[in-house]
Structures are given as C-alpha cells and as structure tokens.
C-alpha positions as CSV (number, residue, x, y, z in Angstrom):
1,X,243.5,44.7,140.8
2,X,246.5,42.9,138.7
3,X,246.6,40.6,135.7
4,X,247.8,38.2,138.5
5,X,244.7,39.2,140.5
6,X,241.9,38.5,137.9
7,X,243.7,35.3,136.7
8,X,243.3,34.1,140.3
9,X,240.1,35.6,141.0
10,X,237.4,33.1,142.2
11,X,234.8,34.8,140.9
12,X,233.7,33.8,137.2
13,X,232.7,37.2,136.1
14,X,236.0,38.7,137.0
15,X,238.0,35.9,135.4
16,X,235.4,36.1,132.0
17,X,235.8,40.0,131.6
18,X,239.3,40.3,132.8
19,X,238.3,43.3,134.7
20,X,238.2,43.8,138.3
21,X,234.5,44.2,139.6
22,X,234.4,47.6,140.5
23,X,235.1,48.3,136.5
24,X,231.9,46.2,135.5
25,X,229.2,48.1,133.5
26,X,225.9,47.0,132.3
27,X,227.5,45.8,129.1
28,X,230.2,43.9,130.7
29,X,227.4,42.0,132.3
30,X,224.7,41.8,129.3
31,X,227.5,40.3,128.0
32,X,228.5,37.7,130.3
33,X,225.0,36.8,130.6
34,X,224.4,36.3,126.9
35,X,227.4,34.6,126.2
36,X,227.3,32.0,129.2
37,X,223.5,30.6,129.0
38,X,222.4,32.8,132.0
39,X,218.7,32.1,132.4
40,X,217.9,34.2,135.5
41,X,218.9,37.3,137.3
42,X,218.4,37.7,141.3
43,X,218.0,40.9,142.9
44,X,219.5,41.1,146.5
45,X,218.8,43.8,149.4
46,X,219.0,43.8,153.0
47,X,215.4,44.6,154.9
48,X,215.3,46.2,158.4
49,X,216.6,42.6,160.1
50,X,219.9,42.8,158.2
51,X,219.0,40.0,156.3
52,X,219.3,39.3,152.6
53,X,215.6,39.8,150.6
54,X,215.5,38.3,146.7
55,X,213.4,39.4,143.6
56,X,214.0,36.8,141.1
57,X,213.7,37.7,137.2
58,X,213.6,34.9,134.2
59,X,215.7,36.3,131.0
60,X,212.9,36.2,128.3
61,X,215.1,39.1,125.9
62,X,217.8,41.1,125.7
63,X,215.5,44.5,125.8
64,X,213.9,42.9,129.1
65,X,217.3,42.5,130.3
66,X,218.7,45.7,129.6
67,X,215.6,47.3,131.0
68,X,215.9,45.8,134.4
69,X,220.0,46.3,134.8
70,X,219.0,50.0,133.9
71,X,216.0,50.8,135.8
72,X,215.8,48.2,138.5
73,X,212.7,47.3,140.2
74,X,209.8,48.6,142.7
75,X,209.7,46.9,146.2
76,X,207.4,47.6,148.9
77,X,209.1,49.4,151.4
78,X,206.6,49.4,154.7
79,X,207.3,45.4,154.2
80,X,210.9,46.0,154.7
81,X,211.6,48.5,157.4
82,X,209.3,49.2,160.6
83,X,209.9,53.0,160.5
84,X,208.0,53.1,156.1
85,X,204.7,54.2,156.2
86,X,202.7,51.7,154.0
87,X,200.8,54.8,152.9
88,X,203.8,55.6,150.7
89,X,205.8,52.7,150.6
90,X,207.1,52.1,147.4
91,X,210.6,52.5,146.4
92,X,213.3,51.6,143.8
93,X,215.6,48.6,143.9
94,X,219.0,49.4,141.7
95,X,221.5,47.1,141.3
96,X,225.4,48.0,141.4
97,X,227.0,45.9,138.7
98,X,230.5,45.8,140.6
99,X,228.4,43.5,143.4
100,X,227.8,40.9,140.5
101,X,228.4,37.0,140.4
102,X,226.9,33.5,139.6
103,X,225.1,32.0,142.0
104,X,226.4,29.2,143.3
105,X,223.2,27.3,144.9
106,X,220.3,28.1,141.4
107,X,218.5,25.2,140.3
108,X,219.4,27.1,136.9
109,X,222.6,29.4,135.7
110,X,221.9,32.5,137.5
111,X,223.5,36.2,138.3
112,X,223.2,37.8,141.7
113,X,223.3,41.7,142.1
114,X,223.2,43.3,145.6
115,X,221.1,46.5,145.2
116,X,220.3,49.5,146.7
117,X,217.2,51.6,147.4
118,X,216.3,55.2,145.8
119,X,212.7,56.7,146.8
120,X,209.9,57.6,144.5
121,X,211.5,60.9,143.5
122,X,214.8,58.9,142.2
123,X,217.3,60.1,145.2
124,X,218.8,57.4,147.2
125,X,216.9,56.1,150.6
126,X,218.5,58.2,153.2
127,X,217.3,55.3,155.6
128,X,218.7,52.3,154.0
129,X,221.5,50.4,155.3
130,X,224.0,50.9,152.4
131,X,223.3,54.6,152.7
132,X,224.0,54.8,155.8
133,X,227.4,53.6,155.9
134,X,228.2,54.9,152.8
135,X,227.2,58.4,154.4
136,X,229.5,57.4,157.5
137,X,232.6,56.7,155.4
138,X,232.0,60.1,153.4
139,X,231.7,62.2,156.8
140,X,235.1,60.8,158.0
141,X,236.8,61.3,154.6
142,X,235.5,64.9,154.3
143,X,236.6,65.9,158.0
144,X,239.8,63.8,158.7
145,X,241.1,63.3,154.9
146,X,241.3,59.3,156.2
147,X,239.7,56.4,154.3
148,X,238.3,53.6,156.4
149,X,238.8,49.8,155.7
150,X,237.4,47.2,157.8
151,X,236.3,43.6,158.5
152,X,234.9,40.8,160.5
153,X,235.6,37.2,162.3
154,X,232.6,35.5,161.9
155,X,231.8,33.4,164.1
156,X,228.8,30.4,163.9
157,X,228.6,26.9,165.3
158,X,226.9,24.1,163.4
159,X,224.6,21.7,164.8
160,X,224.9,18.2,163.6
161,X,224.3,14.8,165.2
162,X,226.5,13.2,167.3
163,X,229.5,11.6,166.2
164,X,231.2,8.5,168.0
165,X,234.0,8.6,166.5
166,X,237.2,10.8,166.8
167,X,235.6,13.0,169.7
168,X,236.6,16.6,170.6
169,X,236.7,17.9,174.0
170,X,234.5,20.5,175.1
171,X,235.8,24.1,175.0
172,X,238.9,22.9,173.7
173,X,238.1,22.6,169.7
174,X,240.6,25.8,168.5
175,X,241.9,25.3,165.0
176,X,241.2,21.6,165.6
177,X,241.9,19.6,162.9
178,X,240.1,16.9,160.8
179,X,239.0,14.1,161.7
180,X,238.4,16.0,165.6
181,X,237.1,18.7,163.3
182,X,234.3,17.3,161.7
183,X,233.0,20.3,159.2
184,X,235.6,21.5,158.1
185,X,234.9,20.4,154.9
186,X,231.4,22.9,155.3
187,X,233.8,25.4,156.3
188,X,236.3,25.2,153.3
189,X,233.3,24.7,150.8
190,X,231.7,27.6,152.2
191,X,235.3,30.1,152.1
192,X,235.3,29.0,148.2
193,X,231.6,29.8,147.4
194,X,232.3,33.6,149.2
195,X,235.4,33.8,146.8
196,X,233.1,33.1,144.1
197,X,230.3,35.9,145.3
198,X,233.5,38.5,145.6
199,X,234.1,37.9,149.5
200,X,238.0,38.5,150.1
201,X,238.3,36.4,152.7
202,X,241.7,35.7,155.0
203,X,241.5,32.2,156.8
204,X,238.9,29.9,158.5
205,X,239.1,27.4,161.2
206,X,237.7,25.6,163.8
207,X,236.9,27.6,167.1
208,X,237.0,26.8,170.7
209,X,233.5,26.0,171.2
210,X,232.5,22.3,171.3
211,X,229.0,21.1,173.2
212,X,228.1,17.2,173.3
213,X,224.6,16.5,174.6
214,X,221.3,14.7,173.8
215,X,223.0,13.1,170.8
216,X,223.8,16.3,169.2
217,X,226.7,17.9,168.8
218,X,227.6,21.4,168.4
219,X,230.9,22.7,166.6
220,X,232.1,26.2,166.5
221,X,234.0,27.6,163.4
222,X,235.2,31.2,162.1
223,X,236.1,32.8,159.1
224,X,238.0,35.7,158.9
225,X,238.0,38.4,156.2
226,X,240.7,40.8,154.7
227,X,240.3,44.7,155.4
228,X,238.5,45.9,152.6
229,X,236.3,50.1,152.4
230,X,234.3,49.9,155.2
231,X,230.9,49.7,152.4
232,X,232.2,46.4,151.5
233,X,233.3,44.9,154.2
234,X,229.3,45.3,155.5
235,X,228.4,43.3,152.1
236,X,230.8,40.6,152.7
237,X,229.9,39.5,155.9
238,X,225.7,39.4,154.7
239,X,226.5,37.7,151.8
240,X,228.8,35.3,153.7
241,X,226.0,34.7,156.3
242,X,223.6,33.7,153.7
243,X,225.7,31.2,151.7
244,X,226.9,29.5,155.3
245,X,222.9,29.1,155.5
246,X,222.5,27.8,152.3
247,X,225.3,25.1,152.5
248,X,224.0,24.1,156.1
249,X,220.6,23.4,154.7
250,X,222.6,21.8,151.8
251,X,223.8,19.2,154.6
252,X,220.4,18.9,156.3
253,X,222.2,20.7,159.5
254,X,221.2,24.0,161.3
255,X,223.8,26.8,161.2
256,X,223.7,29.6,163.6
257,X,225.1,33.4,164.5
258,X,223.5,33.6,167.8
259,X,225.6,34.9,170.1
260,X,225.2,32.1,173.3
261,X,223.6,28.6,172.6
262,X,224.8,27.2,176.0
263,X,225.3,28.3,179.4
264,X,229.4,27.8,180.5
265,X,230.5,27.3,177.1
266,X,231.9,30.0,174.3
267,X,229.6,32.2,172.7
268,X,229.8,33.5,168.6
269,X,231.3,37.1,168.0
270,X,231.2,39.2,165.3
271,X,235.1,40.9,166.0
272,X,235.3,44.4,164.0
273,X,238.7,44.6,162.9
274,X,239.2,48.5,161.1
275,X,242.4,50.3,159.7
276,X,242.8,54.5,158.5
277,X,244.7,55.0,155.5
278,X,246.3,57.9,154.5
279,X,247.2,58.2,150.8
280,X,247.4,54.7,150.8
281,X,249.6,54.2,153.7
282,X,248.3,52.5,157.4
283,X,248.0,55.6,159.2
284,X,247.5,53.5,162.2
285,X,251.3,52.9,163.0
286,X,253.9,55.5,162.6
287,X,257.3,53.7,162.4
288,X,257.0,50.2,164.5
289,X,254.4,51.9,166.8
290,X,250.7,52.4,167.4
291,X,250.2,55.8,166.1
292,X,248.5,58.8,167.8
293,X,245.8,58.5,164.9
294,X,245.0,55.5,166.2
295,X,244.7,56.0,169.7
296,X,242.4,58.8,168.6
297,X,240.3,56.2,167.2
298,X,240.7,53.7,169.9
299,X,239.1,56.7,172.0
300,X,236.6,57.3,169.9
301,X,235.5,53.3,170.4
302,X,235.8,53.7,173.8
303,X,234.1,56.9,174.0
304,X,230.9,55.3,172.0
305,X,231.6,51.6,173.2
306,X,228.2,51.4,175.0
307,X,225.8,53.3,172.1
308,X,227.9,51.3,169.5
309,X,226.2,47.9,171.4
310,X,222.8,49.0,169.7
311,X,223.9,48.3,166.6
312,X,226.1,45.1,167.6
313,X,224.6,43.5,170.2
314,X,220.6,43.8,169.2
315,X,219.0,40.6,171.0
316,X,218.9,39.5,174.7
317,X,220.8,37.0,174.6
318,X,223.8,39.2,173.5
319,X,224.0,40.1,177.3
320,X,224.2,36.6,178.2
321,X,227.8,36.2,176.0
322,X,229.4,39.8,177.3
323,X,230.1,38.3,180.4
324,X,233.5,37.5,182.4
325,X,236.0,34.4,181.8
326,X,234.4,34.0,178.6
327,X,237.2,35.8,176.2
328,X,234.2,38.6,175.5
329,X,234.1,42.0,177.0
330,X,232.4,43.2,179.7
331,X,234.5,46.8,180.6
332,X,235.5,49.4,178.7
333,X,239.0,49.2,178.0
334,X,242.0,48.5,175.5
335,X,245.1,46.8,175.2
336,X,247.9,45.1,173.5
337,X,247.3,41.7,172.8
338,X,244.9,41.3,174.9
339,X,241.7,39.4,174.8
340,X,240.1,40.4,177.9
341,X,239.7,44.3,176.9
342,X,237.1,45.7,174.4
343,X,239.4,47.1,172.0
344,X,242.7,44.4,171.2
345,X,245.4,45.8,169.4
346,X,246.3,42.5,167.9
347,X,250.1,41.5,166.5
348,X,250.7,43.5,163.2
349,X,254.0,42.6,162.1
350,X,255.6,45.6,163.2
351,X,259.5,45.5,163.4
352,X,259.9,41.5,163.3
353,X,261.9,41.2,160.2
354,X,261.3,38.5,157.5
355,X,260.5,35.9,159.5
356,X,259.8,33.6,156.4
357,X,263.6,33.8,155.7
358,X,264.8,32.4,158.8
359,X,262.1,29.6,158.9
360,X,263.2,28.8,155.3
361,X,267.3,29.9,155.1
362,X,267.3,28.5,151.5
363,X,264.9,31.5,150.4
364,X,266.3,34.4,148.8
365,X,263.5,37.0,148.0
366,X,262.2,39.2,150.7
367,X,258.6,40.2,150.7
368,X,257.3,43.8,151.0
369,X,253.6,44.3,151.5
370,X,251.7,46.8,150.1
371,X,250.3,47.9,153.2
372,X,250.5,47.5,156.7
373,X,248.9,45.1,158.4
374,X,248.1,46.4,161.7
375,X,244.3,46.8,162.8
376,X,242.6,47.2,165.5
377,X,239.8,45.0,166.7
378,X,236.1,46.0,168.2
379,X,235.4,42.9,170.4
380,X,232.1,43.3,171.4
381,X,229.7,42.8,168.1
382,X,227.7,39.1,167.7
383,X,226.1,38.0,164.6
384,X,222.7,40.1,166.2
385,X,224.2,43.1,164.5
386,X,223.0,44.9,161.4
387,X,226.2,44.9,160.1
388,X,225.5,48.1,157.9
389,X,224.6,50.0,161.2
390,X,227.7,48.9,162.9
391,X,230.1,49.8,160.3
392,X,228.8,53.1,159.9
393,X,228.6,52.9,163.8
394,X,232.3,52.3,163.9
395,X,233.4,55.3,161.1
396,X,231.5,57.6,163.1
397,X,233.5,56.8,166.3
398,X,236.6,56.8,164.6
399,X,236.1,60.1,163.4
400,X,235.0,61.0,166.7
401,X,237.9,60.1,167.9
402,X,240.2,62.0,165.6
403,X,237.7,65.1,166.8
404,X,238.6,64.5,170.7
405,X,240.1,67.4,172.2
406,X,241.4,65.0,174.8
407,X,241.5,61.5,173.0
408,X,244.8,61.0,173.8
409,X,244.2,61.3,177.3
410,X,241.2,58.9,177.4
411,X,243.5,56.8,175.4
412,X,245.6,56.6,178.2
413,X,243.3,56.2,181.0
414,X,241.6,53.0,179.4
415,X,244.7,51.2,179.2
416,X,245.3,48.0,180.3
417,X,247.9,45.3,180.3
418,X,246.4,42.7,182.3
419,X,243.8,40.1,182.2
420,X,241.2,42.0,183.6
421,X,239.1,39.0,185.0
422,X,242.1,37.7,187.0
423,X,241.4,37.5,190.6
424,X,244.7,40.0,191.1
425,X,242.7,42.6,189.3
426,X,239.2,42.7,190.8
427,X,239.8,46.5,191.6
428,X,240.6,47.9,188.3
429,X,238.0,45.8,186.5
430,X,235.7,47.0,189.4
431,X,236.9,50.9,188.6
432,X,236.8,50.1,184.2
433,X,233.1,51.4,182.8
434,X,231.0,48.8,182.2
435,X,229.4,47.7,179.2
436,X,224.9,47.8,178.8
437,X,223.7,44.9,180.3
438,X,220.6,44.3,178.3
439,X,218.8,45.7,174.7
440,X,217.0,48.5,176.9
441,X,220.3,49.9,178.9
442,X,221.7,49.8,174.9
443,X,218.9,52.0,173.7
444,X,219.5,54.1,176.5
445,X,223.2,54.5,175.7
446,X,222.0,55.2,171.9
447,X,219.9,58.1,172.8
448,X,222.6,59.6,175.1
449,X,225.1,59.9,172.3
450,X,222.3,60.0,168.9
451,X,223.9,63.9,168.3
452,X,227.0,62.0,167.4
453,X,225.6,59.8,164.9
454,X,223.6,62.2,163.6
455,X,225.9,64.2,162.6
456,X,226.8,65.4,159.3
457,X,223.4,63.4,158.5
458,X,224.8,60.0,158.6
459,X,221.5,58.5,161.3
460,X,218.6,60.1,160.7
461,X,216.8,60.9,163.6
462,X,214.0,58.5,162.9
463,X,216.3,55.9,162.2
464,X,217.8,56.1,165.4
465,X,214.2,56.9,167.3
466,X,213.6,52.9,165.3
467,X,216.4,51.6,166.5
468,X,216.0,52.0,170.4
469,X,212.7,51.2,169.8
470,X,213.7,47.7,168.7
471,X,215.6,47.3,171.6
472,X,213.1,48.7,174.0
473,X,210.5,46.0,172.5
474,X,212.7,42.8,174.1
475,X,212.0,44.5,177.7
476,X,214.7,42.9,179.3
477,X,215.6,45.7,181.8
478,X,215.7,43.1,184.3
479,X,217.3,40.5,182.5
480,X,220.2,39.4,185.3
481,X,217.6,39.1,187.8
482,X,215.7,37.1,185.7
483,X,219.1,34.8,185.5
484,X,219.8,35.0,189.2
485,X,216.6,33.5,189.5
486,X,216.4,31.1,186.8
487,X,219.3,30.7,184.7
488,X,218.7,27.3,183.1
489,X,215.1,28.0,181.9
490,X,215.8,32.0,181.2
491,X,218.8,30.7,178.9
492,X,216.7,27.9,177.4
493,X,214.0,29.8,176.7
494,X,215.6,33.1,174.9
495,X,218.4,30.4,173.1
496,X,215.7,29.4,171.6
497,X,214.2,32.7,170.3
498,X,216.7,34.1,168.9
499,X,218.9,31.3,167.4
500,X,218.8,32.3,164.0
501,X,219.0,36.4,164.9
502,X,221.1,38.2,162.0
C-alpha cells in the first residue's frame, strides 16, 4: 500500500499507524487502543450459516488486553457448526490483527477483529470456513504457481414503505438516480462504513428490481467490490452483509439477500467475479485476448458448475431465481458479454486505448494500471451462499481447470454468442446442460464431484457429508411440481422462510 494509499485510507487504524493492515501487530493495535479511548474489543467469526457471531470484551487493563489479543478466547463449537460433537466442543477463537477496525455502529469506542478457529491441541480448525478457503488458495498456488483474486456484486433489495412521490417503474430501477432512487443515501452510507471496516469496494448503485404493492415498496441496490486474494474477498462480502443489516435496522427498514422476493420480478445475486495472476501480471489475457489460462478456468467452472451450486445456491428458493428471462442462469455455458450464460466474460479494457483522453482532449497524462482488469464472472451464486465455501469452491475449479487434459476443448464446446433464451435458440439452450433444480439435485451434484474438493485436503470429507446434508434437509426434490401446481402460495410461503438466508 502507498503513502497515497494510507493517507486516503478510510479506515482509522490504517490512517493512525500509517501502515497498511496486513503490517498490523499486537502492538500497533495496544497502541491504537490506548491512545484513542477504546473501551471495548469485539471478537468476530462466522458459525456454520455463514453469518457473523460476536464475543464482546470491556478493556479493564492493559495486561487483560494484551492477554486476549495474544491468546484469544474459548467458544463452544457444537453451538456453531452441525457436524461438532458437543462431547468435545470447545475450541479457540484468535484474532488476525490485519482484520482490525472501529466499529462504526458501538454505543461506546470499540475495535472489531475477525478471528479464526484453532482446536484444543492449538492447530487450526481444519473445518472452519477461513480454513477452508485458505487451504483452497494454497492447493492452487502449489500446483499451478497462480494466485487467485476475487470478488462479489452484492445484491439486496430494501423494504421500506411506500412513497408517493417521485415513483419508479417496476423492473426498470437500473442505476436510477435520486429522487426515483430513494436509498441511495443507505447505499452510499453503507459503501463508507465497509471502507471504514477495510472493505475495498468498486461502485454501488441502484438495481433493476423495483416492486410496489400493499403500501410497501421494495428497491433493489448493488455494491460491487475490487478483486482482492480470494481469503479476503470471502471477509468483505460477510462483513459488508452485516453492516447493510445494521444500517437497515438503523432506518427501521428490513434488508434482505434472499435470492427471489417476488414472482415475475428480478431476483438478488451474489456474481463471483475471479482473476489468476502470475508474478503479478493478469494471467487471464495474453496480449488483447482471453488467454488459454483462462479458458482453462472457465472449464473448470463449467466442469463443477452444478456441485459449485451447493455452496452458492443453499435455500429453495434459489431454484425459484435460476430460471429463464430473468438475466440468471439456467444452462451451462459461457460467453462474451453475455448475460444469459453462466460464466460472462465481461468488458476488460482490452485494446481500447485511453479513452479518457479523447472524452477530455485538453488532458495530457496517460494512465497505466497496475494490473489488468479483466475477470471473469460466476453468475449463478445468491446471497444463500457461505461465501467461505464458495470461494474455496471456485479456487478448486479453477485449478481444476488448469488440470483438464481437455479444458480447452470443453472450453470450446460451451460457447455461446447468443441470448440463449431467445425464441431463435430454443435448440441449443435445449442441447446446453442444465443447472440443479432444487437443494437435493445440488447435494447430489456435490457428492458426484466431492473427490475434487477433497483433494489435496481442502473439504474434508465430513464437511462435505454436512453440507449435502443441509441441502437434503429442505426436501424439495419436487419443488417445480410443487410450482406447477401452486405457484403463488409455494412462492409465498418459502419467500417467507428464507428472507433473511446468508
């Protein structure tokens, strides 16, 4: 990180150190805490649901302090994850100091720490999420020599009560603009307060989902994050979750991640956009091209699109957004460009030039990124996911892919230049693999391909026995005949479930 960097840096305990996070140590942040009135210190983890659990500590001294940033805490493990026998259920909850910032939402002045679990015998929890994708991004560095960056579009609408004036249309509220974009004031508040908790975050803006009924309305909004290691890309995105539910209940409004809230209108993704580096450099164009590293990838996706929807798609009504017309995927498939396919190879600056010095002919300086732009973008992921699971998900199909005798070829075959859901083009969506249909085809698909994710140790086995089991518990084997029969009530009913899944 530059001088320029930490002088712009949103978060306080950058700017007070003048260091970049991941050079904070334990005295940086005794430190910080001493010399800024901290009172209190929060402990944060994510339990089995992918959501964000809290141990709160009061400051009485600075031994107390220094024994808790050095030792941690115990947590009862069987409370946390399913697959923990309470019969030896304790473990260890250990901060990482680079995770640190002031929480934005404490009653008093207060640090946050995201931690992470070690068992009894002091070894880290082979089952826990961070280990996991940590694990994943090690495997693909050790056999490919590639590191692996990635990030999300989060997507969430906000329910709020109905408005008279300046109304938006229905499906038509895409980077709408205030006053016809009435939170984006929540949004903005809510990209500063993830600066400030270490988020790097890219844009926000309004999204095409509007829904006006029963004098509520419903508005849909995104914010998109900057490629960053693939371990903290998963951290961003649960961190962000939790601060756009703090500042909802802030408002008095409900904020959800559910992936479909209303039958005919848009549901909320969770779009995976990943990049390979090589020494630095985007190894995923060669020249002004897509490279062959990755189309290996993109193979790899495509190879593990359907077991990859057990850790992406993890709720019923998941199955009710991957349908057609509906800018989500339902076939396996990739393209340029394209929204209808699973895997979008979206615009990446390749040979266009400065474009900023023709839209501006009085500017003199050219400007030369650092790295490339260019990602690719998993399009099937809703705010169901366990984000941790998913990432590592994603680095293991990636390096799959680079391990395809015949990637290239697969490559090939699933590529597409069309809208697929255009009348035209009923055959080859008809001809495209399709997608799981429910939580129990997904399991399914897990258990077909578990050798691959369990390799070079990164899913345990019982970890991955856990996870189908989740999805096996929803039994919704039958869920489009339950639709077909009785859409309105079967939609009503499971909206209502699982609206504040993730």
């Amino acid at each position: 990180m530059s001088s320029a960097s930490i002088e712009l840096s949103p978060n306080k305990i950058v700017q007070y150190l003048g260091k970049p996070p991941e050079e904070f140590t334990k005295a940086d942040l005794m430190k910080f805490i001493g010399e800024n009135g901290i009172q209190m210190l929060n402990f944060r983890y994510v339990g089995g649901d992918g959501k964000l659990k809290t141990l709160n500590f009061v400051i009485t001294s600075r031994a107390e302090l220094d024994r808790i940033l050095s030792t941690g805490e115990r947590v009862d493990g069987s409370s946390l994850f399913a697959h923990i026998d309470a019969a030896s259920s304790d473990l260890y909850v250990i901060p990482r100091y680079r995770t640190a910032y002031v929480n934005m939402f404490a009653p008093v002045p207060t640090v946050d720490m995201l931690c992470s679990y070690y068992t009894s015998e002091g070894t880290p929890l082979a089952s826990s999420p961070e280990s996991i994708v940590r694990r994943a991004h090690d495997s693909l560095k050790k056999q490919t020599g590639l590191t692996f960056e990635a990030m999300g579009e989060l997507e969430y609408y906000i329910f709020y009560d109905r408005n008279p004036l300046y109304p938006a249309a229905a499906q038509s509220g895409y980077e709408e603009s205030a006053p016809f974009c009435r939170w984006e004031k929540l949004r903005c508040e809510t990209m500063q307060a993830i600066g400030q908790a270490g988020g790097k975050i890219k844009y926000g803006h309004s999204e095409v989902g509007h829904i006006t009924g029963d004098g509520q309305e419903v508005e849909q909004h995104e914010i998109e994050f900057l490629p960053v290691p693939v371990e903290d890309a998963a951290d961003q995105i649960v961190i962000a979750k939790w601060i756009l539910r703090m500042i909802g209940s802030k408002y008095g409004y409900s904020i959800t991640f559910s992936p479909k809230i209303s039958a005919g209108h848009a549901g909320s993704g969770l779009h995976i956009h990943t990049r390979l580096l090589e020494n630095g450099k985007n190894a995923m164009v060669e020249g002004s091209k897509l490279s062959d590293t990755a189309r290996k990838a993109i193979a790899g996706y495509t190879r593990l699109a359907s077991s990859l929807t057990a850790f992406g798609n993890t709720v019923p009504v998941s199955y009710l957004r991957l349908v057609p017309h509906q800018e989500a995927p339902t076939n396996v498939c990739w393209g340029d460009k394209n929204r209808s396919v699973l895997v979008r190879v979206p615009l990446g600056w390749l040979g266009v030039g400065n474009m900023a010095r023709d839209a501006n002919p009085q500017e003199t300086e050219e400007f030369a990124g650092e790295v490339s732009n260019q990602t690719v973008e998993f399009r099937c992921p809703d705010g169901s996911a366990n984000v941790y699971h998913l990432m590592a998900g994603l680095a293991v199909a990636a390096r799959h892919g680079l391990q395809m005798q015949n990637a290239l070829e697969l490559a090939e075959k699933l590529y597409v230049n069309v809208n697929i859901f255009a009348d035209e083009h009923q055959k080859l969506q008809e001809r495209l693999p399709q997608l799981p249909t429910s939580c129990w085809d997904s399991s399914e698909a897990l258990l077909k391909d578990r050798k691959i994710y369990e390799q070079d140790g990164v899913f345990s086995p019982s970890v991955i026995d856990a996870i189908a089991e989740g999805l096996r518990k929803h039994n919704d084997a039958d869920l489009r005949d339950r639709l077909r029969s009785n859409e309105g009530e079967v939609i009503k009913e499971l909206v209502a479930r699982y609206l504040h899944c993730g």
